[in-house]
N, C-alpha and C positions, 0 to 999 in steps of 0.2 A: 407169833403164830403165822405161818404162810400161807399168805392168802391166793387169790386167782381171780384176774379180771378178765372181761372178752371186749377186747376192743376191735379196730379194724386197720389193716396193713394203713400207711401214708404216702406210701408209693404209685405204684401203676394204676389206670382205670380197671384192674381183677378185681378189685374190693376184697381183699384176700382176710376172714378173720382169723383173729391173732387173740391168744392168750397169753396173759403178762403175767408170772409168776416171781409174788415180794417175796423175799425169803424174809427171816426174824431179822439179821443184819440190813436187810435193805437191798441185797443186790438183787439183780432184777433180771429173769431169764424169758424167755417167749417158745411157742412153740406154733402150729397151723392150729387152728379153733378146728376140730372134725364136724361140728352141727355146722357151720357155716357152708351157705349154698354156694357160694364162689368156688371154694376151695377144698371143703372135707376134709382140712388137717396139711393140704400140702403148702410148703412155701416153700418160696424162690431164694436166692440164697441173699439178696437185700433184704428180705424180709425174716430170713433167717436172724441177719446179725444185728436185728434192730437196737436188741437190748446196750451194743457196743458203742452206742451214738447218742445216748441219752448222755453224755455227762458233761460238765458244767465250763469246760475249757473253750472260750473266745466267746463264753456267752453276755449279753448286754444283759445288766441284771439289775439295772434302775436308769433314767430318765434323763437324757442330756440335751443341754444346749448349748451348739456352738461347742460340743465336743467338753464339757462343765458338767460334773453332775448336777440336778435339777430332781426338784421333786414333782409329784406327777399332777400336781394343783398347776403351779407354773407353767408345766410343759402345756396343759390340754388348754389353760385360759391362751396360752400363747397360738398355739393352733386354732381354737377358735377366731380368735380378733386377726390372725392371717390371714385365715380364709374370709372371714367376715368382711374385712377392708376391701378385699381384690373384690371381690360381689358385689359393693355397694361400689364401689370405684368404675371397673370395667366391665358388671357384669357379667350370669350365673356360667357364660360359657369360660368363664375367667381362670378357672379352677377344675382340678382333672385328679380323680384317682385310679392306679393303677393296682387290681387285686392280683389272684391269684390262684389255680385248683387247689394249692394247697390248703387255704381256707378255708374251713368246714363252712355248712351250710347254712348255719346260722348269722357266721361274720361276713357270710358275703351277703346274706338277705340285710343285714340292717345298713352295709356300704350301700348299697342299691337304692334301699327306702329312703335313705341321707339324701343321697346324687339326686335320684332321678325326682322325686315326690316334695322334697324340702329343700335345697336346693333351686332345683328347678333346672338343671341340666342333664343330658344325656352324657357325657365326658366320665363317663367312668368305664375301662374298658380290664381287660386280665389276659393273664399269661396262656391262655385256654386258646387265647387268638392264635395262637401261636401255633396251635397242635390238632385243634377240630372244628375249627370255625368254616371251614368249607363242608366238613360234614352237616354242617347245621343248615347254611345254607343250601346245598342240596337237597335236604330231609326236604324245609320248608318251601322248597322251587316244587317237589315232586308229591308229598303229602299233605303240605299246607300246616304241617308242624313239624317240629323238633321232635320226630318222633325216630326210636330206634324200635324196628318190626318186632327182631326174635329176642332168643335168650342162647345161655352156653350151653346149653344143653342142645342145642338144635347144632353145632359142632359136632356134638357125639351120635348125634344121630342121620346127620346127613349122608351121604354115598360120593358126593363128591366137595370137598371145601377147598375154594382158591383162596388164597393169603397173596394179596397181593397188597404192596410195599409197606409190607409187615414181613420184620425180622422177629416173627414169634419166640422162639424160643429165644430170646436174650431180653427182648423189650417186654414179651405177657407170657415170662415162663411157666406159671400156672396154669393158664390156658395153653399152651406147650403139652404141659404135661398130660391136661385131661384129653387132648386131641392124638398124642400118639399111643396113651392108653387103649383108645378107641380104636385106634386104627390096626392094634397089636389083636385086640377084638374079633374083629371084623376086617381081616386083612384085605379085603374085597374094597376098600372103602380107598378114594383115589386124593389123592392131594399135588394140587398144582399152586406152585410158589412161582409169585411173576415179581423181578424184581434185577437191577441190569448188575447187583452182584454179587456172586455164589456164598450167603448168608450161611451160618450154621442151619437155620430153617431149609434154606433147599437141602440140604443134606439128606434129608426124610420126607423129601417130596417122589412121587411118582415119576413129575415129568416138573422141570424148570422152564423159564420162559425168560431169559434174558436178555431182553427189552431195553432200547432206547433208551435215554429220562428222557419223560414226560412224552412218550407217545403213545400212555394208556388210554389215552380219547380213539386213537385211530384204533387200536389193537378192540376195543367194546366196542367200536363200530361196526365194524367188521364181523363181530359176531354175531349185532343184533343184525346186520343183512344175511350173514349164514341162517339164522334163523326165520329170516323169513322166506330166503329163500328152500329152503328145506321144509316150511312146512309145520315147524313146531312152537308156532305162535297158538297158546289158549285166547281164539276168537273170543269165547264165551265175558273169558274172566278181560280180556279189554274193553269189548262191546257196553261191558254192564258198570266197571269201575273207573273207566278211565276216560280219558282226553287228548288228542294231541298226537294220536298214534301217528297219522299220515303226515305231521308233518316232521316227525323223528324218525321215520321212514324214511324222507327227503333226505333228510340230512345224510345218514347213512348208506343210502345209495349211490351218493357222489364219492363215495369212498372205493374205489376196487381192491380185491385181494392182491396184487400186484405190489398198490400203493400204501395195504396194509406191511409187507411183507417191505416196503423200502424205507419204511419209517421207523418199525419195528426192529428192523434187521434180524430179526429171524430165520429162521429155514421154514421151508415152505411145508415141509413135513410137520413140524414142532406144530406151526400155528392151524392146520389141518386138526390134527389129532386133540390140540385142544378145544377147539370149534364142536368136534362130534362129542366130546366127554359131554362137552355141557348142554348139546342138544337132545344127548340121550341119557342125560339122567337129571330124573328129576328133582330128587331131595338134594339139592345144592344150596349151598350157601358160599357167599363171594366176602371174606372178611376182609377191610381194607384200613391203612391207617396212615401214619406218616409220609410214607411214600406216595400217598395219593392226595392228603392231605395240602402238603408244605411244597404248593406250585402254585405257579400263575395261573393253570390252569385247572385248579383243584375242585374247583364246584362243579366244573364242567365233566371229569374225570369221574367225580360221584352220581353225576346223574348218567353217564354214558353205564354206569355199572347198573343204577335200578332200573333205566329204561329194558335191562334186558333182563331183569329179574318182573318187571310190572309184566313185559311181554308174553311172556311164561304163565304169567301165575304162580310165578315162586316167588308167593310171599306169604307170613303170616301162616305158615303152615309146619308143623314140628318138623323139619331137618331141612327147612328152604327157609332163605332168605337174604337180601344184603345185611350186610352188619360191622357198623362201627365201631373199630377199635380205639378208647378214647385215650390219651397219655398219662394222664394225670387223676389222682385219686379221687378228687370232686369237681373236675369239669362238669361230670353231666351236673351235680349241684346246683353248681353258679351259671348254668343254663337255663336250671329251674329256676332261680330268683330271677333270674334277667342281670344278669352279671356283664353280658357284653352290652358294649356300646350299643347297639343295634335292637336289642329287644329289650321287654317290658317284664317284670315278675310272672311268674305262673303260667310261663308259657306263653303269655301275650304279645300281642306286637306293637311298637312303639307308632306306626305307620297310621295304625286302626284309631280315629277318632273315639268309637265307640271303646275300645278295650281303654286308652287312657284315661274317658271318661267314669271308667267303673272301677282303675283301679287308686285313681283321688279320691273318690267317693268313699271307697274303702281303705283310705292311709288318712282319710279327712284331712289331705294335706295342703296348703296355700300353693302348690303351685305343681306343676306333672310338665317332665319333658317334652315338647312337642316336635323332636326330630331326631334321627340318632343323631349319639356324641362322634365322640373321635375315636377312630381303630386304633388300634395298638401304634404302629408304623406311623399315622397323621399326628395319633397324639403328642409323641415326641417330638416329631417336625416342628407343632405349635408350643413347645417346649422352647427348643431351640431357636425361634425365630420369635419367643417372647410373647407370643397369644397368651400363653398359660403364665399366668402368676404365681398359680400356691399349689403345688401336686403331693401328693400323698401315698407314697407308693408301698405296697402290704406284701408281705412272705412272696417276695419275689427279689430277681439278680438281673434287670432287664441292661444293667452295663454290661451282661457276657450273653445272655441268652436273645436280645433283640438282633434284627441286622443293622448292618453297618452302626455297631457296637462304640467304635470310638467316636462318633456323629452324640452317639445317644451319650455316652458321658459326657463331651463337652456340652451338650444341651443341658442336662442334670447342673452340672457346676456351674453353668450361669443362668439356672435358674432363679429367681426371688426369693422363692421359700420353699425349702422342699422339705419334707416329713417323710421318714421311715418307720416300719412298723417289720422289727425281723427278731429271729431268735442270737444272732451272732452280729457281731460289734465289729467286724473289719471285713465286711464281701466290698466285691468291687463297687455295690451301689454304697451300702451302709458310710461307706468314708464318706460319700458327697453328702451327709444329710446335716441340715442344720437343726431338724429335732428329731431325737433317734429314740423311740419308743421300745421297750423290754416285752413282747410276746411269751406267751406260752408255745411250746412247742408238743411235740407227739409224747403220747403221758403225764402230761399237765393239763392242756385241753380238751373241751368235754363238746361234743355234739355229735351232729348225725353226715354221711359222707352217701351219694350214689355214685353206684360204679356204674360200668359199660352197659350192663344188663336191666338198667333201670330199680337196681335194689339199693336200696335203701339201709345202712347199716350205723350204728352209732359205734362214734369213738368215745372211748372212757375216759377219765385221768386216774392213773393211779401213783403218780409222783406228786408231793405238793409242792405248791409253784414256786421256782428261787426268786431269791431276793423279792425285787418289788414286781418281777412280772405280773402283766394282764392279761387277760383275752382279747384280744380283738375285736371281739361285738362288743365288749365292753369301754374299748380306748372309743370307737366311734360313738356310742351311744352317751358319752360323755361328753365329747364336741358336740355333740346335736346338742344337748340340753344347752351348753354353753351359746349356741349360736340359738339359743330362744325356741326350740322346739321340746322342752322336756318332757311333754306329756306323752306326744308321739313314741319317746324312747327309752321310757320307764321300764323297762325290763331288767326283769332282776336275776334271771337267771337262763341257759339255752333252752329251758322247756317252753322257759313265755316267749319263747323270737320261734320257736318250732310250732308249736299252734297256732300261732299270727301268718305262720307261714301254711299251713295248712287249709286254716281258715280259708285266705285271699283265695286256694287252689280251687277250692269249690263255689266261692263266691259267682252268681247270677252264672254258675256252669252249667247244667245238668245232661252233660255227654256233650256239648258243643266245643268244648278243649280237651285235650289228650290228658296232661296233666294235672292229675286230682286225686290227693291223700287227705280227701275231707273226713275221711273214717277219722281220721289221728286230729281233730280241730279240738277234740273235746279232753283230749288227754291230759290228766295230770302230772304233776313232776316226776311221781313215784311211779306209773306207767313210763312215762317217759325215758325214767332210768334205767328200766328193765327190759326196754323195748327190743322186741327182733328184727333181725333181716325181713326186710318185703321190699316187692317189687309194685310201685306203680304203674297202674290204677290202683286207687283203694276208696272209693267213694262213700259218702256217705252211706250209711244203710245196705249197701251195697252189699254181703257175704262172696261174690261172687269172684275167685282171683282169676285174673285177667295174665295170661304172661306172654301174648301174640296179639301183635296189631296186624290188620289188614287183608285177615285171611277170604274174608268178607265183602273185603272194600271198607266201608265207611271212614273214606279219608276225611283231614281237617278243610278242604277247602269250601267254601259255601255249598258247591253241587252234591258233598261229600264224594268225590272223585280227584283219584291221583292225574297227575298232569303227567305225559312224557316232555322230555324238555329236550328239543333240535340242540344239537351239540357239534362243532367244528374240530379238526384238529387242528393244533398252533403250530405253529414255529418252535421247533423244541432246539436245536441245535445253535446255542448261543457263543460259542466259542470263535477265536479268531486269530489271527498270525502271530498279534502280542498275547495273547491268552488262549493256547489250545487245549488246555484241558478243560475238563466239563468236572467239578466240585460237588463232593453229596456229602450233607452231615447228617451223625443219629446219634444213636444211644450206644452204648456196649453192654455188656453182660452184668458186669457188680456195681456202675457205679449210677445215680441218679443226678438229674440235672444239672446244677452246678458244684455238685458235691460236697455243699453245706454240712451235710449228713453224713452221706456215705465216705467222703475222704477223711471221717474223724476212724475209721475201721481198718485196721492193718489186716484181716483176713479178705477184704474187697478191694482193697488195695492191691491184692496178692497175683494176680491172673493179670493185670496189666495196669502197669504204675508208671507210666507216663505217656503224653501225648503223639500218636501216633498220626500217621498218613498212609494207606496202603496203595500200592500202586502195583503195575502188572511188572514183572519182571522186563518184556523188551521196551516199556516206556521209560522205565530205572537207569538201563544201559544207554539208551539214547539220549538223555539228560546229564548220564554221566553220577549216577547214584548208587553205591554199593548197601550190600544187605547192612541194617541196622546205620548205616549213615543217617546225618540229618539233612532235611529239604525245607527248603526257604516257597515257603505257598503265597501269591499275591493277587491280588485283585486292584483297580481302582480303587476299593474302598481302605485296604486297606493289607497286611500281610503278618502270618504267624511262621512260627520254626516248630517241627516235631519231625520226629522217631521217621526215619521211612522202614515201613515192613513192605516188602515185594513179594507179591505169589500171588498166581494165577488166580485166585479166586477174584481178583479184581477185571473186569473189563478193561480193554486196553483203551487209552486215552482217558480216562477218570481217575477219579482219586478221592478215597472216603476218609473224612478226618471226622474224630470226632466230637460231640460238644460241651463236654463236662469241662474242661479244662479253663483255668482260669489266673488271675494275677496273685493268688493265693498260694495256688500249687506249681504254677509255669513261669517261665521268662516272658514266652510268648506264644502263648494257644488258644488265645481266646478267637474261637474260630469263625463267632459270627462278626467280626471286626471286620472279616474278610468277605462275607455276604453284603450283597448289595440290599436297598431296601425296595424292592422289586414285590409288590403282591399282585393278590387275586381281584380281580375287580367286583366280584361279586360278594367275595367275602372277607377281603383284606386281610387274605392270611401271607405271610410272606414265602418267596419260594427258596426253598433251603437246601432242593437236591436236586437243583441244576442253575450251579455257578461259574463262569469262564475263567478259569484262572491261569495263570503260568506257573511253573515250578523248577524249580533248580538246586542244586544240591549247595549245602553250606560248607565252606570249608573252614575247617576247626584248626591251630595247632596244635591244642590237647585235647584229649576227650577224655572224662572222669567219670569216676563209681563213689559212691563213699556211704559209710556208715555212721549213725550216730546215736548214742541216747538223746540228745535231747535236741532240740530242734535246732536245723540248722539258721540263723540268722543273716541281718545286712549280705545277702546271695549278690554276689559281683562277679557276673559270668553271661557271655553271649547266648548259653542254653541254659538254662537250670527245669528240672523237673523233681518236684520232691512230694513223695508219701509217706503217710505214715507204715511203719512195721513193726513187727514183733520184738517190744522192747526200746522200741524206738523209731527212729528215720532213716530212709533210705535216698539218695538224693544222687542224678544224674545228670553231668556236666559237659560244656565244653567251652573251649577259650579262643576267639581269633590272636588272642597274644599271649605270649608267656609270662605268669607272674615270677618275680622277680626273687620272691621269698616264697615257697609253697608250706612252710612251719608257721613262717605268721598268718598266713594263708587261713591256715587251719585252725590259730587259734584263737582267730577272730570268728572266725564262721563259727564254729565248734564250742566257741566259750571256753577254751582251755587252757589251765593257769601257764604260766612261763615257765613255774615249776616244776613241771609233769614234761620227761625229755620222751622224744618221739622214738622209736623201731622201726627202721627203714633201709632202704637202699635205693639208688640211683643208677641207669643204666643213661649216660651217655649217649652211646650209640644207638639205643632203638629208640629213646626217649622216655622208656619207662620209670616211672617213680608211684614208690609205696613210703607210706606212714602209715603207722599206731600209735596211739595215744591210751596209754594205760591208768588204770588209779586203782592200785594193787591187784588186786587180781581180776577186776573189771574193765573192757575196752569200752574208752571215753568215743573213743572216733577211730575210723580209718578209711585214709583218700588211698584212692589206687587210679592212675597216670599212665595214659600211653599215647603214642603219635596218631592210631587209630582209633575206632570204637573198641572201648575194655573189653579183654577176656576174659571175666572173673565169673567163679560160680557164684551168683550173686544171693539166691536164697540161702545159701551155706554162707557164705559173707554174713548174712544178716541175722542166722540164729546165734551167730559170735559175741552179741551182743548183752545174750543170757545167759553165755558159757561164761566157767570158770576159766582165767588165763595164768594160773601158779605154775608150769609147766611151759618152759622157756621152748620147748620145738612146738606148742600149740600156737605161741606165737609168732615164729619163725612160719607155719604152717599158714595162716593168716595175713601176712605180709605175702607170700606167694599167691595168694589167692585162691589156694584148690585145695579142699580136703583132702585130708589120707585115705590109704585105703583103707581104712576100718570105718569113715563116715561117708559114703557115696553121696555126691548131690544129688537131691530130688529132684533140678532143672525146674525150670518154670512151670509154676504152679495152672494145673490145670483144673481142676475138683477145689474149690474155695471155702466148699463148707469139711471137709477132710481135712485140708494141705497136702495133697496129692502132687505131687510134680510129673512133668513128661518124661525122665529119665525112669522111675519109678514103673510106670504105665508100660514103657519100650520095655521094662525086664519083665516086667509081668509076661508081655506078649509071649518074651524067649520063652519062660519057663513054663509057657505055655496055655495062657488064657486068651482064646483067640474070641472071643465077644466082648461086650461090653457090658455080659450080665457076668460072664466070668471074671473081669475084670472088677464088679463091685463086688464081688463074691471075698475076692483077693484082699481088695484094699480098700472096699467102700465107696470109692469115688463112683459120682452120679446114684449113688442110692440115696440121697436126701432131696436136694432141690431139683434134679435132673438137666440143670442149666448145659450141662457142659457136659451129655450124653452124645449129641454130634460132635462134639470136641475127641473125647474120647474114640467114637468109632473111626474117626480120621483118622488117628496115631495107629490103631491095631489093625485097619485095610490097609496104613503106609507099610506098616512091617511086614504084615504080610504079603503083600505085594513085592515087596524089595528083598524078601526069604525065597519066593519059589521064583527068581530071576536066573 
């Protein structure tokens, strides 16, 4: 019988619900949950294809030592007496776990309660450092908690929303969607995207503000002195809420427009016109995320934004407010339990005597951290330089996603003892680990996740778990009993770690902390299971739902008064004679982090399958880079090789690479290798989109395309870039040298009998060579060879691989590399959840769908996840533009 669960997206901080439909076979489809308040049914197209990512290929599915299977008695006595030794040895600072958002809320409450409460150390810090750890610090510089004001809905209802260094629609395409909904609405309603390069997001802005890196301190200065100077400061709402005004006033005043306008590099018009938007409208909200986040001067950048939101009075009031965009599915979570380094469970602060003193009290534990641990960045350091003994590192890939990446693996590998805890048996970390734990992944594990909005939503399982996997609260509450604390971590299931959690939230609270779901301390399992979306607050006794902080005032700080916090602008221009260009990394449209996940999906694969670098057109020519060439990107720390795309949408002297890419999929992309480890001093987030680097174009003697059913193997080549596709693999090459043999070539990669003769040909002269490789009427493999980057229809290439080939001109036809004319290539895929291609789209235009609703009308693309609706309007304004010439 088919059944239907509701669980919640595992991706982006949208907390997007998802309904998983079992069919009687077992396979497993998804769709947008429509009761859910994130989303009402829409998803993005990661969320789309989640069902395609569940299956069981590179998964770790029982318990190893030293790379031996092991059963899970061995593995966790052996983990405990690790960790146990280095404590009684060295001491509790001795020992360090590294979590993860990925983590539900439960696995990260009982890592926490381990670390910080039994233990006795603060050294447990997560990948969350990485992406909103300056938002937190800013919250709690200016609120006195980790508090985030509004909700998304305050999006749809604002007059004016800036998205500043937030690529919306590819990084929180759901939130994308509900915002140009709104805006389609209420066409009245103004959007200003600040960010220094012309994102799909500016696409659908009003006005762009392409900006500096990192001179959004000066650019929010500037405007909080346009505001006072104009006049549109609420006296009332600072007089009565706040602190601090006159000396962020200071700060700001040593700023002139001038010196706004030479940092910024703007035109003086641009930063004008966006000065009056925000002084003259009041329902504004300023959404900020990675681009404000991931700098050295990231904290400072968050409060330069609420000092002009406290100024106002836009806060806490339906369509005003600052509001952070978080990355990851359960950041805010493991914010809640006290997941970073730096804070304490439930909101508390590790600083506060008193807070530590009430939350032992309440873990009854022998011993409560009494400093923070180590940041993300320190911790590895004390990794590498042998502080740390026994590290434990959970649903994280910190060898590709930390900075200065090959630093952090040689630290890993001469570690003492290192523990993983992952869904998959070969990421860059997993190989270092000397006990590799089997997790449950998305559909196996069961708890609760908050998103950006403060909501609260539970993940379900509706796969049962392979082989020997475990949960996570489960492998640590294991070691705890093991290291003598069993009583404390007798939990038997995520309902009894979610009430404990709820419990602590309202513990000696009553309004004095933000964070309180004491309503939920009394729930049982079977509530538990059934539970909906809510957004904290939910207190005890309480009926009363809370979805705006601070409309009011009543901040966390003792006075209950927000602070303004005096802010400088830095030194943003880090570049130099060996290193002129200025390096920024993100995210792109289909794929997620390291793409554990999303690189097992040949439909997100499809839009862009392999590592790129974009650069402005006359920085390309002046380096000496042609379109679709490769470029060799370096830093001190370290240097990758990827794809150069050139078009103007880049700023000229930067270069956006991006940071999925890894030793899995790549030769060489792993792009925070090339990040320095440079943080925020206040918050230790590292700064990841402003790097100095140099760039130069690689020179190939071959450059390759090739197709395969089945994976390609032992990759022996200066480039390789390989994804999965339809049917199989797709895989992109180049050679500093010529091999010797390109048949044995192939039937080593390829795994192809000796048996099996190739279809090809040789050109000499231009250096072109093709191969086929047939097994009757199936194509096993085919390389295609040229002195330049290949010209081959490459999605028509790769649908060959579920064609019938009985019909000796189909593979005459395939060896040339271009369809007939009775199968047009689609050209690269634009529309992910269709398989839409740009060629497709360009005829549509001719034949005369000149929008992009006429366009779905045609072919469907952009009527499902709307990811790639600026994508879209690109291509039918190029044509038309290039029609009425």
């Amino acid at each position: 019988m088919t059944r239907e669960i509701k669980t919640t997206c595992p991706y982006c901080g949208v907390g997007c619900g998802v309904i998983a439909r079992i069919a009687d076979d077992g396979n497993v489809s998804v769709k947008g949950d429509p009761d859910h308040p994130a989303n009402f049914g829409r998803l993005c197209s990661k969320g789309s294809a989640l069902a395609e990512t569940i299956d069981l290929d590179g998964r770790v599915l029982h318990p190893e030592i030293a790379g031996r299977r092991a059963g899970w008695n061995e593995a966790l006595d052996l983990v405990a007496q690790r960790f146990s030794d280095a404590i009684a040895e060295h001491g509790p600072d001795s020992v360090a776990f590294y979590v993860s958002g990925q983590l539900l809320t439960e696995d990260y409450y009982v890592a926490n309660k381990l670390m910080k409460g039994f233990i006795g150390s603060a050294n447990i810090d997560t990948n969350s450092r990485l992406c909103m750890s300056s938002s937190v610090a800013g919250h709690r510089r200016a609120f006195g908690a980790d508090t985030v004001p509004g909700t998304y809905e305050d999006l749809e209802l604002a007059d004016l929303v800036i998205l500043t260094g937030s690529n919306l629609a590819w990084c929180h395409p759901v939130i994308y969607q509900r915002l140009t909904a709104a805006k389609q609405a209420r066409p009245g309603m103004k959007i200003v995207v600040i960010d220094p390069r012309r994102t799909m997001t500016a696409d659908f802005a009003d006005l762009h503000l392409a900006i500096r890196p990192d001179s959004d301190v000066a650019l929010f200065l500037g405007l909080f002195e346009h505001l006072i100077a104009n006049n549109a400061i609420d006296q009332n709402y600072v007089a009565e809420h706040t602190n601090g005004f006159a000396e962020a006033f200071a700060s700001a005043s040593g700023v002139s427009f001038n010196e706004v306008l030479e940092r910024t590099g703007l035109p003086a018009m641009q930063l004008r016109e966006f000065y009056r938007l925000f002084e003259a409208t009041e329902k504004t909200v300023t959404c900020y995320s990675q681009g404000i986040n991931q700098s050295s001067s990231g904290t400072d950048k968050v409060n330069a934004i609420i000092n002009c939101h406290l100024a106002t009075g836009r806060i806490g009031r339906p369509g005003m407010g600052p509001f952070s965009l978080t990355g990851q599915p359960n950041a805010m979570g493991g914010r809640e339990v006290g997941g970073l380094a730096n804070m304490l469970a439930a909101h508390m602060a590790i600083e506060s005597g008193q807070d530590r003193d009430r939350v032992q009290r309440f873990w009854q534990s022998p011993a409560i951290a009494e400093a923070p641990g180590l940041k993300a960045v320190d911790m590895f350091k004390a990794v590498g330089d042998g502080r740390i003994k026994a590290l434990w590192i959970m649903a994280t890939n910190p060898v590709v996603s930390l900075p200065d990446s090959d630093a952090v693996e040689a630290a890993i590998k001469a570690c003492p003892f290192v523990v993983v805890s992952d869904i998959l048996k070969t990421t860059d970390t997993a190989r270092h680990a000397q006990v590799l734990l089997p997790s449950l992944g998305w559909g196996e594990k069961s708890g609760t996740v908050t998103n950006s909005e403060r909501r609260i939503s539970r993940q379900r399982s509706f796969i049962d778990a392979p082989g020997e996997a475990r949960a996570d609260w489960w492998q640590l509450a294991e070691v705890a009993r093991r290291m003598g604390f069993a009583d404390a971590f007798a939990f038997a299931s995520p309902a009894d770690i979610f009430v404990e959690h709820a419990a602590l939230s309202a513990f000696e609270n009553s309004g004095s902390r933000d964070f309180d779901i004491g309503a939920y301390a009394g729930i049982g399992k079977a509530a538990y299971e059934e539970m909906t979306p809510f957004q904290w607050p939910q207190p005890i006794g309480d009926e009363r739902i809370v979805t705006r902080f601070f409309a009011k005032g009543s901040f966390f700080h003792a006075d209950r008064k927000a602070r303004f916090v005096p802010v400088e602008p830095p030194a943003s221009d880090r570049t130099s004679a060996d290193y002129p260009f200025t390096l920024n990394t993100g995210r792109i449209r289909d794929q997620w982090h390291t793409m554990t996940r999303t690189g097992k999906s040949a439909r997100l694969s499809a839009h862009i399958a392999e590592p790129f670098g974009e650069l402005h057109p006359r920085d390309a020519m002046e380096i000496g880079i042609g379109n679709a060439g490769l470029v060799e990107i370096e830093s001190p720390h370290g240097r990758v090789i990827v794809r150069a795309l050139i078009t103007e949408r880049q700023a000229r002297g930067s270069i956006f690479v991006p940071m999925h890419w890894n030793d899995q999929f790549a030769a060489r992309a792993r792009i925070d290798a090339v990040v320095g480890p440079l943080t925020d001093p206040f918050s230790g987030q590292p700064a990841s989109k402003n790097v100095a680097v140099a760039a130069r174009p690689l020179k190939a003697a071959r450059y390759g395309f090739a197709v395969s059913a089945g994976k390609p193997q032992n990759l022996s080549a200066t480039y390789w870039a390989l994804a999965k596709a339809d049917g199989g693999w797709r895989l992109e090459l180049a050679f500093d040298h010529a091999v010797e043999d390109w048949c044995a070539w192939c039937r080593s990669t390829f795994d192809i009998s000796a048996e099996i003769e190739p279809l090809g040909y040789a050109d000499q002269q231009s250096g072109d060579l093709r191969l086929a490789f047939f097994d009757g009427t199936r194509l096993l493999a085919a390389l295609f060879l040229a002195a330049e980057p290949v010209a081959v229809a490459r999605n028509w290439a790769i649908s060959q691989l579920a064609a019938e080939h009985g019909d000796l001109r189909k593979r005459f036809a395939l060896v040339a590399g271009r369809p007939g004319a009775d199968k047009p290539d689609p050209g690269a895929t634009v529309c992910s959840c269709f398989a839409v291609g740009v060629n497709q789209i360009v005829a549509a235009v001719r034949g005369g769908c000149h929008s992009v609703e006429a366009i779905g009308k045609e072919l469907n693309a952009g009527t499902n996840c709307g990811s790639c609706r600026a994508e879209i309007k690109g291509i039918v304004d190029g044509c038309l533009a290039a029609a009425a010439e």
